[in-house]
C-alpha positions in Angstrom: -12.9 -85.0 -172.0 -16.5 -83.8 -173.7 -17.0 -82.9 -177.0 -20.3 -81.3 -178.5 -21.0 -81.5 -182.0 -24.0 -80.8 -183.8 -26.4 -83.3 -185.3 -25.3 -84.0 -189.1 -21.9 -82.3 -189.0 -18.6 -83.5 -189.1 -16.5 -81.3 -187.0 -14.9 -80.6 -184.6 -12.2 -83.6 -185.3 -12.2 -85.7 -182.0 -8.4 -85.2 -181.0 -6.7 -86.8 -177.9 -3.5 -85.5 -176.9 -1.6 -88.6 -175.7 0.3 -88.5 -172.8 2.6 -90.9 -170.6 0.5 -93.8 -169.5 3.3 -94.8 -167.1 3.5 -98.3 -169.0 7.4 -99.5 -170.0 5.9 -99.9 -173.5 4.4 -96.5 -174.2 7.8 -94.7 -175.3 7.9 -97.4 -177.7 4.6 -96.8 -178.9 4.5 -93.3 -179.5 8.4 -93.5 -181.5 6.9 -96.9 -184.4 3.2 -95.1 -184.2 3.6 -95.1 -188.0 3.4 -99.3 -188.1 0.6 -99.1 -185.6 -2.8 -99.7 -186.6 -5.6 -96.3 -184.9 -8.8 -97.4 -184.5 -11.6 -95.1 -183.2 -14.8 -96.6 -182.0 -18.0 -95.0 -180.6 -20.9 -96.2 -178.4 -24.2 -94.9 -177.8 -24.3 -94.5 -173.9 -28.3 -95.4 -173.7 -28.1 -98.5 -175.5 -24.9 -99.6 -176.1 -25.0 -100.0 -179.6 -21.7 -98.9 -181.8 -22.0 -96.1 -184.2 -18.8 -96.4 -184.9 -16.6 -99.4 -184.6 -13.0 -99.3 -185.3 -13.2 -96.8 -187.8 -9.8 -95.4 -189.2 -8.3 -92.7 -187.1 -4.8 -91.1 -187.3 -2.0 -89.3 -185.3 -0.7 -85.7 -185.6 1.0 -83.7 -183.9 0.7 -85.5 -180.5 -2.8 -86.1 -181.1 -4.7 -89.4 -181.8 -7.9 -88.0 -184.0 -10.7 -89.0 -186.1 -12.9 -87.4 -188.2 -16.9 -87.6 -188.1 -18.6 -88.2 -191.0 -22.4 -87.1 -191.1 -24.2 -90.0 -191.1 -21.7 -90.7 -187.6 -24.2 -87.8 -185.5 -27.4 -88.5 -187.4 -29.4 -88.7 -184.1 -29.2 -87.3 -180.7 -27.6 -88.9 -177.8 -24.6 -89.2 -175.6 -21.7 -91.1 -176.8 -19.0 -93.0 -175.3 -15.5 -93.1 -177.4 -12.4 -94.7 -177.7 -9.0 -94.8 -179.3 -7.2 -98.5 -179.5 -3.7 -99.0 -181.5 -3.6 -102.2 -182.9 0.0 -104.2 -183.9 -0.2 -107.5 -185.4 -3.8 -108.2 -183.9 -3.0 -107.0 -180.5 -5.3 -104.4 -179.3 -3.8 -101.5 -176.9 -6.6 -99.6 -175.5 -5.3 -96.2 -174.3 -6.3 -95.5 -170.9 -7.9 -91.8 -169.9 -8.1 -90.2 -166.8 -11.8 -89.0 -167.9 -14.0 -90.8 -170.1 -14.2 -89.2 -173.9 -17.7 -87.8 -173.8 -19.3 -87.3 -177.5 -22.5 -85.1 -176.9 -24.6 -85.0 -180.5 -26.6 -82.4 -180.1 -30.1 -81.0 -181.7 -29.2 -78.8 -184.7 -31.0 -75.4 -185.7 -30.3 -75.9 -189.2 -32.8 -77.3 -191.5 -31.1 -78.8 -194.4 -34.4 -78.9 -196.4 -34.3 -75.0 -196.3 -30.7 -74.1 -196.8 -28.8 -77.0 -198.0 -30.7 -78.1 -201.6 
């Protein structure tokens, strides 16, 4: 999954629709998700430095999301992300079928002109 967000904004909201990972605990899971700890974490692909590291993220409506906040895509770059639920300490990191793909990407808008 590849999202594309512009430098210095905050949407879209990253959103992962979860879906059966085939593990015997993942029914139970999804039914308690409001006792879970979400985490959302993101990693600068170049040099492997967080941006973001468990930052507080949230389920609705099927959806694990998290929203960006500006300083989050204040430079360039290609960025890895990831969901993990936590429960007493015990980190569950959701597997993908594709890698969640953040592109930040060059902005036309300059907030010295339009955004005093």
């Amino acid at each position: 999954m590849e999202f594309f967000i512009k430098q210095n904004s905050t949407l879209p909201i990253i959103r992962l629709s979860i879906t059966e990972s085939g593990r015997s605990d993942f029914n139970q899971i999804i039914e308690n998700i409001d006792i879970y700890d979400i985490k959302f974490s993101l990693k600068n692909k170049k040099n492997n430095r967080y941006v973001i590291l468990n930052g507080d993220a949230y389920y609705e409506d099927g959806c694990l999301c998290f929203q960006l906040k500006e300083h989050n895509t204040k430079y360039v770059g290609i960025y890895e992300g990831y969901f993990t639920i936590k429960h007493h300490s015990i980190p569950y990191i959701l597997p993908y079928k594709k890698n969640l793909t953040i592109n930040i990407i060059e902005s036309f808008t300059n907030k010295k002109i339009c955004c005093k």
